[in-house]
Structures are given as C-alpha cells and as structure tokens.
C-alpha positions in Angstrom: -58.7 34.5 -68.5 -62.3 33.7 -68.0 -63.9 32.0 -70.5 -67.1 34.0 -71.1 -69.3 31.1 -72.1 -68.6 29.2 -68.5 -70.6 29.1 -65.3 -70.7 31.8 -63.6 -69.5 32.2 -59.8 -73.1 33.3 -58.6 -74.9 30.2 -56.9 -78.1 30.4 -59.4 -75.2 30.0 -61.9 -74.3 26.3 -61.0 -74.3 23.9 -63.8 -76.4 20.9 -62.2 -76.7 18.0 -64.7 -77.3 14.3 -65.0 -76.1 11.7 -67.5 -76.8 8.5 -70.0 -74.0 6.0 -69.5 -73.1 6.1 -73.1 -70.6 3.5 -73.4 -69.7 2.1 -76.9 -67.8 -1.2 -77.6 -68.8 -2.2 -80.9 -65.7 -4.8 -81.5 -66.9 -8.8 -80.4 -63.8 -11.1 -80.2 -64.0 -15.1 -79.0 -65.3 -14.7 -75.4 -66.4 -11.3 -75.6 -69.5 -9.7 -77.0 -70.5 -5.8 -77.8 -71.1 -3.6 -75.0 -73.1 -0.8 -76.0 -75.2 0.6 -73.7 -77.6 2.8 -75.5 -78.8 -0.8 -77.1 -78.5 -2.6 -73.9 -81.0 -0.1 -72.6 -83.2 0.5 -75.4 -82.0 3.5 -75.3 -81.7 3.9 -79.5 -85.7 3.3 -79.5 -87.0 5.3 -76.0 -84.8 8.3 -76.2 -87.6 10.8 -75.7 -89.3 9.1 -73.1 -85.5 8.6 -71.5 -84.6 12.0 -72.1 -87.5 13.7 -70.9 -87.0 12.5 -67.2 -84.5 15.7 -67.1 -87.6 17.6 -66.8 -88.3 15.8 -63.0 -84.9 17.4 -61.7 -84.5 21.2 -62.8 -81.5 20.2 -64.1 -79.8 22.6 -66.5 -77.0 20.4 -68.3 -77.1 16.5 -69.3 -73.8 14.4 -70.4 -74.7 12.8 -73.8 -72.7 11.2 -76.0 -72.7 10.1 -79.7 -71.9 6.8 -80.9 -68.9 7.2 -83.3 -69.2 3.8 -84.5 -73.0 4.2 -85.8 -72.9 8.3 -87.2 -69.6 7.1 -89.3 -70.0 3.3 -90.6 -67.5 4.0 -92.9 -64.3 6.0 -93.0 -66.1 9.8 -94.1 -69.7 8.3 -94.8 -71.8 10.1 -92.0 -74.9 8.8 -91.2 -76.8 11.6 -89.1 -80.0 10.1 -88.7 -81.0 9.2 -85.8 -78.8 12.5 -84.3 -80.8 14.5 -86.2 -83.5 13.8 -84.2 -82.2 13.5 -80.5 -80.1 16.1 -80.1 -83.2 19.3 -81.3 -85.2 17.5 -78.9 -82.6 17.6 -76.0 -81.8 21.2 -76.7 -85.0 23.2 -78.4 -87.9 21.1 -76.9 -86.4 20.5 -73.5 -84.3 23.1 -73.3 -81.6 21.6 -71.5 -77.9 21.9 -72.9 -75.9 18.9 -73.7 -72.6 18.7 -72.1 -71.6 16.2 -75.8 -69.4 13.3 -75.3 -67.5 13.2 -78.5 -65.3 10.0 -77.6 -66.6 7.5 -74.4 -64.7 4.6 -75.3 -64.7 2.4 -78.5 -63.8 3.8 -82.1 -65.0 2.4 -85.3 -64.5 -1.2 -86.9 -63.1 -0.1 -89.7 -60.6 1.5 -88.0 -58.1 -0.9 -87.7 -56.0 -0.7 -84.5 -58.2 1.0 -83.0 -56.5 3.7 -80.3 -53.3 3.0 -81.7 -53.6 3.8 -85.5 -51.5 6.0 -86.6 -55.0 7.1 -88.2 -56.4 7.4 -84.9 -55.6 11.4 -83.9 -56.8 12.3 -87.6 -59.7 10.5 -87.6 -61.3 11.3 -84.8 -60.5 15.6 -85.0 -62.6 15.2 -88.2 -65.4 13.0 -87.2 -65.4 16.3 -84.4 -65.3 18.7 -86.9 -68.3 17.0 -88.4 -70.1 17.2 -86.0 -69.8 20.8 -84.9 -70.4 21.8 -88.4 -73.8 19.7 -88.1 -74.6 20.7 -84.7 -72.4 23.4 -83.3 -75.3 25.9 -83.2 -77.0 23.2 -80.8 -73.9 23.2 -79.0 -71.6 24.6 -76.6 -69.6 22.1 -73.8 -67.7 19.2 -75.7 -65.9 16.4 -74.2 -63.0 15.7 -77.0 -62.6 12.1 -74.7 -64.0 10.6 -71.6 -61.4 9.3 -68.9 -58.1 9.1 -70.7 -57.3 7.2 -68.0 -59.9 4.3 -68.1 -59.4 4.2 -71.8 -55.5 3.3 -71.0 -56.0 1.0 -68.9 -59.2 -1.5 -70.5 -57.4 -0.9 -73.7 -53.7 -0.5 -73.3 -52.9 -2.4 -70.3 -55.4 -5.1 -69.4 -56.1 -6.2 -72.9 -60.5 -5.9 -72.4 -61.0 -3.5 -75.0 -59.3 -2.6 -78.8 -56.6 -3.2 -79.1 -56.4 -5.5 -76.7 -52.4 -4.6 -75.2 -50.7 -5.6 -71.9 -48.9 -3.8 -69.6 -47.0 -0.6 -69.5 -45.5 0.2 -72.8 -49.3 -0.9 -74.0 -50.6 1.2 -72.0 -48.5 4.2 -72.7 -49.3 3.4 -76.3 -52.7 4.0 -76.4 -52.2 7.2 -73.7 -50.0 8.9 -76.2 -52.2 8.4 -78.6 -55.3 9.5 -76.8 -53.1 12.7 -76.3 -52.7 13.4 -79.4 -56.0 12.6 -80.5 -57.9 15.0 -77.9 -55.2 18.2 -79.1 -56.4 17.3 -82.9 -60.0 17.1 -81.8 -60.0 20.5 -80.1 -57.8 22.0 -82.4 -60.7 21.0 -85.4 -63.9 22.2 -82.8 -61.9 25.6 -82.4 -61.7 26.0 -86.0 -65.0 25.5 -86.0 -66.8 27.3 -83.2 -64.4 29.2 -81.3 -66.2 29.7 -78.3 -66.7 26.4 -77.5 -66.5 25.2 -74.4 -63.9 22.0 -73.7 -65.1 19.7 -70.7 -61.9 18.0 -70.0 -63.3 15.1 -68.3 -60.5 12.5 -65.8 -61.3 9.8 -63.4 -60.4 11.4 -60.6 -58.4 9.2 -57.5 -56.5 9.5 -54.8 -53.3 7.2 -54.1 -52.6 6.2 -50.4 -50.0 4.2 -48.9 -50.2 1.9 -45.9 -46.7 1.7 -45.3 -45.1 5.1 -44.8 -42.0 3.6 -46.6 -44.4 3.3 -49.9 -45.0 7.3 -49.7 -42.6 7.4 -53.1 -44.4 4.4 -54.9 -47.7 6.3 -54.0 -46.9 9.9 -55.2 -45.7 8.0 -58.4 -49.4 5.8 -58.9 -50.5 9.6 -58.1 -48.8 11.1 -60.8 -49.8 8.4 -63.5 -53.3 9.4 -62.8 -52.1 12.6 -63.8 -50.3 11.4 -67.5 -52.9 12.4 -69.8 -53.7 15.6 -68.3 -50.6 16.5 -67.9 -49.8 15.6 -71.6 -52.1 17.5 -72.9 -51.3 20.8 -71.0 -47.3 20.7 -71.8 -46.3 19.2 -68.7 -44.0 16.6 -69.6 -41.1 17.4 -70.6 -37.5 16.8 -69.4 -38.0 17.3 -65.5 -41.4 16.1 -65.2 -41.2 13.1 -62.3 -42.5 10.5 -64.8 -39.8 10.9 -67.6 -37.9 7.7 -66.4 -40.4 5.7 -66.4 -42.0 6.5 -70.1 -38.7 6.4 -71.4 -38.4 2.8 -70.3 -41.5 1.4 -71.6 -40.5 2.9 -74.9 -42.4 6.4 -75.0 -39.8 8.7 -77.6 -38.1 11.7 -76.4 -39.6 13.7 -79.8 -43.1 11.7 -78.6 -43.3 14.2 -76.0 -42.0 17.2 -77.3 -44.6 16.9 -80.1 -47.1 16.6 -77.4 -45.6 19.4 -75.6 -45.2 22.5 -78.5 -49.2 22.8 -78.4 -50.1 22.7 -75.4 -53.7 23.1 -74.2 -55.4 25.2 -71.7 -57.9 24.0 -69.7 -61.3 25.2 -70.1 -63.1 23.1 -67.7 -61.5 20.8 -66.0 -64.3 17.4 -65.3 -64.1 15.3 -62.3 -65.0 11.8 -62.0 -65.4 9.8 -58.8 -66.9 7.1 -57.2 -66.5 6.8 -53.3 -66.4 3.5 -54.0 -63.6 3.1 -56.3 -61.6 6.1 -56.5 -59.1 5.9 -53.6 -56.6 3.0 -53.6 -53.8 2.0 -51.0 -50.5 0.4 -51.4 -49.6 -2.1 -48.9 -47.4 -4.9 -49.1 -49.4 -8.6 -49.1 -48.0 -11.2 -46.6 -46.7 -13.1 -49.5 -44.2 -9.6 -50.1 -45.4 -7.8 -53.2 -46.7 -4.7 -53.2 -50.9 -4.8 -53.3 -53.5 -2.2 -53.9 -56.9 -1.9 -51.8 -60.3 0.3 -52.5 -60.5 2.3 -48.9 -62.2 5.5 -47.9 -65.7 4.0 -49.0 -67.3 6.8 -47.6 -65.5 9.5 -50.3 -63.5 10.9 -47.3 -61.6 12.5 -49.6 -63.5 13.7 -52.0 -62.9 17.5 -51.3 -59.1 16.9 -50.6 -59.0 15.1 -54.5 -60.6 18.2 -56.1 -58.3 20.7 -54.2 -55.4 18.8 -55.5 -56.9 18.9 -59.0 -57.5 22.1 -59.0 -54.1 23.3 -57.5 -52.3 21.0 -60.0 -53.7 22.5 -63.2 -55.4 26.5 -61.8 -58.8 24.9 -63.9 -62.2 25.8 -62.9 -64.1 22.2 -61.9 -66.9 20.5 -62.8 -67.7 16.6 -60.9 -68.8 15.3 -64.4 -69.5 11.7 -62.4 -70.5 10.8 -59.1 -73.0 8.3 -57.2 -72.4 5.4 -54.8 -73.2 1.9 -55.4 -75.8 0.7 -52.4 -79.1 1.2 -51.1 -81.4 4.4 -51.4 -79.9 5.6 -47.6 -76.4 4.9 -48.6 -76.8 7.1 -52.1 -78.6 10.0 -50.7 -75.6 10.0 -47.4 -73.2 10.4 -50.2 -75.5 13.1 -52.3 -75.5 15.3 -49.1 -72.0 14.5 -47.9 -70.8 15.2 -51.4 -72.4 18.6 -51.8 -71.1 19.6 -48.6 -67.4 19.4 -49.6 -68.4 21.1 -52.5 -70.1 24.1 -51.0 -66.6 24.2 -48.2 -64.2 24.1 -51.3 -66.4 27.0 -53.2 -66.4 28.6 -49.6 -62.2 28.6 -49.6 -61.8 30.2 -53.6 -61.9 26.7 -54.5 -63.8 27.5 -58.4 -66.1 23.9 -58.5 -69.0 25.2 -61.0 -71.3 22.1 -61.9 -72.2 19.1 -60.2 -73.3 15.9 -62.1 -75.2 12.7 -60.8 -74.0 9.7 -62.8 -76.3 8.2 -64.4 -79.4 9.1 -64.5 -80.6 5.6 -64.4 -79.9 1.9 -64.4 -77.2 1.3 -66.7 -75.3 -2.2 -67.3 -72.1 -3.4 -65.9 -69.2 -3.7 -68.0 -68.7 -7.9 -67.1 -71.4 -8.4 -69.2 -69.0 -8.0 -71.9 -67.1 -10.7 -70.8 -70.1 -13.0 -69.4 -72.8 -15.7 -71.6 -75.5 -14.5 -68.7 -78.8 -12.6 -69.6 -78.1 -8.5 -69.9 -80.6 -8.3 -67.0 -78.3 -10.1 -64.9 -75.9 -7.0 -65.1 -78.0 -4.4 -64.4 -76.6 -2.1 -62.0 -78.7 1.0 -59.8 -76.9 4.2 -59.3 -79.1 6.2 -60.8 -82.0 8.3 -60.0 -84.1 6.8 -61.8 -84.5 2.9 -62.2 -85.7 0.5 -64.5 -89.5 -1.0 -64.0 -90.7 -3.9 -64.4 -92.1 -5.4 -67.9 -95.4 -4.4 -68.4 -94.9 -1.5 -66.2 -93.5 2.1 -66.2 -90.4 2.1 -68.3 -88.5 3.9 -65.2 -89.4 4.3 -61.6 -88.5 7.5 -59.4 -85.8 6.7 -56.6 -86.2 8.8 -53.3 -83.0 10.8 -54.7 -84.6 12.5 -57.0 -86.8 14.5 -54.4 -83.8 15.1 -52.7 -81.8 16.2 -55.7 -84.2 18.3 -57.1 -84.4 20.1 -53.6 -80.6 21.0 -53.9 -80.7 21.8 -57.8 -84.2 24.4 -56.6 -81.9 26.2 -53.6 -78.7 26.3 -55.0 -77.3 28.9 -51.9 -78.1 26.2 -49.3 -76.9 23.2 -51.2 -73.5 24.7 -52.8 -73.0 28.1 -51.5 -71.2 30.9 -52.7 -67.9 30.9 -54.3 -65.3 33.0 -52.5 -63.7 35.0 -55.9 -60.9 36.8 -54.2 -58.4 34.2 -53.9 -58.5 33.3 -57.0 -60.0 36.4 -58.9 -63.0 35.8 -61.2 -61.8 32.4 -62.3 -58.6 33.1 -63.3 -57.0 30.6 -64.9 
C-alpha cells in the first residue's frame, strides 16, 4: 500500500536532501576519547549559521540527528534545551523537513551495557516516544537507528565502540538487540503519530568473489549484510540461509521467533554507500586464508546494489548517504555518474524517491577516537561545503554545490521519471 505521506513518483516530487554527520560516542575508555561530532565541529554553538547553508542547494529534506546522550542525562530526565531551539528553526524558519535520526551510534552513560542491556530496546522506544510527543507536529520521516550494520560491527565485533565485544556471537549480540530495539522504537512513534514516516536507513554493499569457488562464501557475507533488515521484517526464521550460522554463535531459537511475530513493513527503505567502501571481494591471500579487498572504486555497481535492495524487500528507496572521498573532479564524476543510475533504475519501475549527499560539510574521521593528534588533523572533505580557515568564512562553497543545485532545480533531466506500471504506484 502506498504510504500517503511519501514522495511522490512525479520528478518535482523527489526528496533531495543533505546531512550533518551526527555521530555520538560519548563513552572515553584508556586509549580512546569521545567522538562527537556536533562538538568536534562546533556544531552545538553554529547551528544556524550551519543549518542555513541548506538554503544554497534547493534542497527539500536534511538528515539530522539528536544526541541521546545530551536530551536524556539521566534515565527519564529530558533536557530539551538546546532542541527546542534547532529543530523550529530547521522546520518553520527554513522550511526544510528533517529526515530525524533518532539513534546514529552511541547510547547514554548511564546506560550500562550499552547495546546489549537488557534495558536497551525499552529505553530507547521511550526516549522516541519523547520525542515525538515534543516534536512530532515538527515531524514526519524518522530513522528508529542508523546502519544496524555499522553499529554491529564497531560495537559487537571489533570491540571500538560500547560495549566493546569481539567476534561473532558479539556481534550478533548487539544485532539482536538493535532488532529489537528499532521494532520497540517504531512501535512507541506509531502510537504516537501514526502517519509517521520510518526511514529505515542500511549501509548498503555488495559482496564479490575473486575465486569463482568463493561464490558460496560471498552470497553468505551478502546475506549478513542483510541480518538486520531481514530481522526486522520477519525473515528469519527456520529456512532462512543464515540459521546455521546464528545458531552457532549462540543466537536462541525463541530469539528469533520473538523477533519474527511483529514483523515490520518497510516504509522507506534508506541506502547508504560510498563507492569507495561499499563493495568488497573475497580472494584467498598467498599465505591461504581467505581476504577481503575494497574494488569497484568507481561505484560500478551502484545501480545493481539498489536493484538487489529493492527486489529483496519490494521497499520504495531513498540513498540516505553518498559522496566520494577525493578531489572536487573525482566528487562531481561520482555526483553525475551516481544520478544517472538513478534516473535508469526509476526509468525500469525501479521506485528510488530521494537522493542525499552526505555530509553537507567537513566532518571528522572516526580514528580520531582512537588517536592523541589535534582534531584538525582528522578532518575529512566530502562535503559540499568545507571548512575555512580561522579568521575567515566559517565554510567555503565547493564547485559541487553549483552542480548539485543544478540537478536538485531540473529534477526531469537529472533523475527522470519513474516508470509506475511495473510496480503499480509504489506498491509495496
């Protein structure tokens, strides 16, 4: 059914959007420090004069998130202060409409265990709740949690973020969790607004294999990059391909079938990817074990990723993410090659309604976390905008933003229309 408070399938309907990289580890440990980037870019003291470079790009949508840790510094104690103020001006003076990120990494101190408190799922549906009951009437796309996936890893298998686990069963730990917590978050915003939209937001990949003979090891990284999704919409149960292999590291049969008996349906389904990044091959090293290598630099298969998305889970797409890391040429080549897959999918039924450069300017890499160096050192550029230098403008136009606000203006010519008859009007 289509969800009446969605993009429409008209071109002039297109959600274009940009984003703050609004990423919130509040925990320090021995060797690590706090990584979040709304006080790593002074974001928490320029937010209108950050906010208001929307108004350069026509955008329509921004992806904005609220720091969990600060708006609850103690379990049911809300602090709404500096929300109160941010949020009015992104929706009534700018007019733009924020695409909310609810949970984009990190959860309070006080929560002990972090992702894997049994706490966890309960806690976070009502610090939703409370904020659609402040703010739902400024409101109308949520994301319950950004990139399950990432989350998993950094937290559950490479021990860099709370609660600091290792390997497999810690990974499928905090997954399960995650699961749980996103079904108990949108269950508490549909309580509260019903026609809220969910922004169901993945980092997309693609897993290749070098080897023919590693095609079965490859469609099985595949399908982990599907768990959470696939969790959340009712998918794993007894014959799902991955049963085995959750059942080993210590994931409950009655886990799942909780998981399964309220299942979601996917209101938008968000898309994350990096050309950079986001396809891996397997090939076996020289030394015998298996290895995994970034390739297709150039996004190659960017369009081929969404298709595969999209014919998974029969969701209408938004790219919540992209840029490329490199020089101004290099960025705007993947701007224009990455709106061209778009407008070929939309042209085949494909339903990919919103589009979403990520971030909108300089944000700071994640090592800094893990670093003693100056946070200037770890400034990274794939923005539109990026920082100047002291004394100067506070941000400096890149040559992408003429070029993206020339495809935002003529939406026909950068995405195209949307073929609706193989699919229907967005049927779902």
């Amino acid at each position: 059914m289509h969800h009446t408070s969605l993009p429409g399938p008209e071109p002039t309907d297109f959600l274009w959007a940009s984003g703050i990289e609004n990423t919130f580890i509040a925990h320090a440990r021995p060797g690590m420090r706090t990584l979040d980037e709304y006080e790593l870019m002074g974001h928490y003291t320029h937010w209108r004069e950050d906010l208001a470079l929307t108004q350069q790009l026509g955008v329509q949508a921004l992806r904005w998130g609220i720091p969990w840790y600060r708006v609850e510094p103690r379990p049911g104690v809300f602090d709404w202060s500096w929300t109160d103020q941010v949020l009015p001006y992104i929706v009534q003076e700018l007019g733009i409409t924020p695409i909310l990120d609810l949970m984009h990494y990190g959860t309070p101190l006080w929560l002990e265990g972090s992702f894997i408190s049994p706490e966890y799922p309960r806690r976070v549906a009502a610090y939703a709740r409370a904020v659609a009951e402040r703010y739902g009437s400024l409101l109308r796309f949520y994301t319950p949690l950004n990139e399950p996936l990432v989350n998993g890893l950094f937290c559950g298998q490479r021990g860099l973020w709370p609660p600091y686990l290792r390997g497999d069963s810690g990974y499928l730990r905090v997954m399960l969790n995650l699961a749980r917590g996103i079904l108990r978050t949108v269950e508490a915003l549909r309580e509260v607004d019903s026609r809220a939209v969910m922004v169901h937001v993945e980092a997309a990949g693609l897993s290749r294999f070098a080897d023919p003979d590693l095609a079965p090891l490859a469609a099985e990284e595949q399908l982990r990059r599907f768990l959470c999704l696939d969790l959340i919409t009712g998918r794993v149960t007894r014959d799902h391909p991955l049963l085995a292999w959750l059942l080993r590291n210590g994931v409950a049969p009655s886990e799942l079938r909780d998981l399964a008996r309220t299942p979601l349906s996917l209101d938008l389904l968000g898309l994350n990817f990096y050309p950079q990044w986001a396809t891996l091959e397997l090939s076996i090293h020289r030394t015998g074990r298996l290895a995994l290598r970034k390739v297709e630099k150039d996004g190659a298969g960017f369009a081929e990723l969404i298709e595969l998305y999209y014919d998974r889970y029969r969701a209408p797409v938004m790219i919540t993410e992209t840029s490329a890391v490199g020089n101004h040429r290099l960025r705007e080549r993947w701007l224009i090659a990455s709106l061209a897959g778009i407008k070929g999918l939309r042209a085949r039924g494909v339903p990919v309604l919103g589009y979403t450069w990520f971030p909108l300017f300089t944000m700071v890499d994640w090592r800094y976390r893990t670093s003693k160096a100056p946070v200037e050192q770890f400034y990274v550029d794939l923005g539109l905008f990026t920082l100047g230098a002291a004394g100067g403008p506070r941000w400096l136009p890149t040559p992408l933003v003429k070029s993206f606000r020339q495809a935002v203006a003529d939406p026909l010519a950068a995405i195209g229309a949307l073929d609706t008859a193989p699919h229907g009007n967005l049927v779902r």
